[in-house]
N, C-alpha and C positions, 0 to 999 in steps of 0.2 A: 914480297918474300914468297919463293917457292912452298907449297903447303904438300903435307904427304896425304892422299886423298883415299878412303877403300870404297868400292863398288862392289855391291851384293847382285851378284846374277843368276841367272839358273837357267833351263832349256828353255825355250819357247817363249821368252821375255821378248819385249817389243823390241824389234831390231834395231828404228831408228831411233828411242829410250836409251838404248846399251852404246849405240856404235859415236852418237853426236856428242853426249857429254863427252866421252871415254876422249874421243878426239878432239872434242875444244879445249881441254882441261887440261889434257899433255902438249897442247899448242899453245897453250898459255906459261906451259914451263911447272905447272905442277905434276907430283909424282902419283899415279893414281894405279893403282893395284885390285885386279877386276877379280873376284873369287867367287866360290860356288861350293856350297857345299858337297864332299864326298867325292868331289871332283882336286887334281893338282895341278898346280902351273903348268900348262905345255898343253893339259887338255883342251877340248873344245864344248861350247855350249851349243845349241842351235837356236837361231832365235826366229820369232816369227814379226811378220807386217802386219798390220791391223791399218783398214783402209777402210774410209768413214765414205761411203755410196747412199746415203740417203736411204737405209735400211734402217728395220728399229735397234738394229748394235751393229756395234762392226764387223766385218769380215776380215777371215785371216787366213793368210798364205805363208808357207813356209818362207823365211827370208837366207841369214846365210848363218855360216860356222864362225865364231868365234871363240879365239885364243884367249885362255886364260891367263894372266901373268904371276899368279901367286896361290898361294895354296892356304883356304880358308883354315885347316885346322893348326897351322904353322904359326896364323895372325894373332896379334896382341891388339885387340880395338885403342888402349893406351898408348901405342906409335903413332896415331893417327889423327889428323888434324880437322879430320871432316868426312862424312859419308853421304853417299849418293846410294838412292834406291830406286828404279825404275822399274816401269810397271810392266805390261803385258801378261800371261797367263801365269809365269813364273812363282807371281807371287802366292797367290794361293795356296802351293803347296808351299815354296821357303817358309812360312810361319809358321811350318810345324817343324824345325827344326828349333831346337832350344838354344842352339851356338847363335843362330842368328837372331834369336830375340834376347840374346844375354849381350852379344856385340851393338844391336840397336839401342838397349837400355841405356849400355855404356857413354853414347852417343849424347843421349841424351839427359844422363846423371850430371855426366861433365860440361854439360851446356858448350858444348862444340856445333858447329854448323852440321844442317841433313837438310837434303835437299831429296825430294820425293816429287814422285810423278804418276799419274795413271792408277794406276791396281797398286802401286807402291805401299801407300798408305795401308793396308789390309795387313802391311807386318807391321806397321808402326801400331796400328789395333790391338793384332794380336801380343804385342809387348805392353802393351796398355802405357802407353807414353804421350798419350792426347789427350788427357782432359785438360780442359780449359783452355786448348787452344784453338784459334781461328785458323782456317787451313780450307784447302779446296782435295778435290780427286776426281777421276774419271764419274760422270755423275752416279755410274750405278752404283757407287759404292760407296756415297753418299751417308746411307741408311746406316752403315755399315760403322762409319766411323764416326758420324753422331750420336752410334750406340756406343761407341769409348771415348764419349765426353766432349766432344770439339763441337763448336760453330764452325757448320759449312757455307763457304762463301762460294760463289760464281764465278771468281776470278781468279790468276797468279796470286800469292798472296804470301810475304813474307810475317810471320809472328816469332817472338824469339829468336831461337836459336831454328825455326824451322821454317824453308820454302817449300811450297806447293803448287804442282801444275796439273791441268786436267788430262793432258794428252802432248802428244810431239809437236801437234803445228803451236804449241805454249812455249816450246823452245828458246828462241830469241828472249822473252820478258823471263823465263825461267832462269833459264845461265846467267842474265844481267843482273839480277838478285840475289842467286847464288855467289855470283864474284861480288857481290856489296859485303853479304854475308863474312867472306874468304879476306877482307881488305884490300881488292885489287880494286884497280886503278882500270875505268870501263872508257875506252877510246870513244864508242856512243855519247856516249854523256860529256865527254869533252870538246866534241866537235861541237853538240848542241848549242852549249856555253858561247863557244866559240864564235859561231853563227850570230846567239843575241845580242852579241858586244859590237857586233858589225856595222 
């Protein structure tokens, strides 16, 4: 069953974080509605690339414009079936909005699926919505949200109602967890089966 999905985004969020789920997730036939705060439908975000060169962090380049579909203060987090948060520099500032950690809480009150990536978790922090869970993040920011309560793992890591990835190349095991989360039905996993019966 198609799910209605909201994505939290903001300037300067990781490109490929915003542009991959946004398009697997409506290629998979759900409704996913990309907002920003202070921003409305039809506007634009800009987002940047973050590219791992064997430096001690990553480097970041302007990446491209993206269309917003919906206008965060129009949103009712209770239409919605699941939320994605992805990371890049965005996040940082989006936890100082209160809309955005009163829509995360919601998320998470109602034990509906979130799925987070990268710097994502840093609003899941700032909502105080992680003690006691097991969960991963980009490593720097680790510290960060073992100080709102969580065991940080090394890996993808579904707990609850909530998935975690450290970064974009997590992709592929991130969205396959994600959609277990969502009740879709993962072709991966079916071919696999498939294979061992052979």
């Amino acid at each position: 069953m198609p799910k209605k999905i909201l994505m939290i985004v903001g300037d300067f969020g990781e490109d490929l974080e915003i542009m991959v789920p946004f398009q697997a997730l409506d290629m998979l036939g759900h409704d996913v509605h990309a907002v920003c705060p202070e921003k409305e439908a039809g506007e634009k975000i800009k987002t940047a690339v973050h590219d791992f060169r064997g430096d001690q962090t990553y480097l970041e380049e302007r990446g491209h414009d993206f269309e917003l579909n919906a206008t965060m203060s129009d949103v009712d987090p209770a239409d919605y079936d699941a939320l994605v948060v992805p990371g890049g520099r965005a996040p940082e500032y989006l936890r100082s909005y209160e809309s955005v950690l009163d829509t995360v809480r919601h998320f998470f009150d109602a034990d509906k699926p979130v799925a987070a990536i990268c710097h994502g978790p840093q609003i899941l922090a700032a909502a105080d919505v992680l003690d006691g869970y097991e969960m991963t993040s980009y490593p720097a920011v680790q510290a960060e949200v073992e100080g709102a309560g969580c065991s940080w793992v090394d890996e993808v890591t579904t707990d609850k109602n909530l998935v975690t990835a450290q970064a974009w190349p997590d992709h592929a095991e991130w969205l396959r967890q994600f959609m277990t989360l969502l009740g879709d039905e993962i072709a991966h996993d079916d071919a696999a089966v498939a294979a061992d019966d052979d």
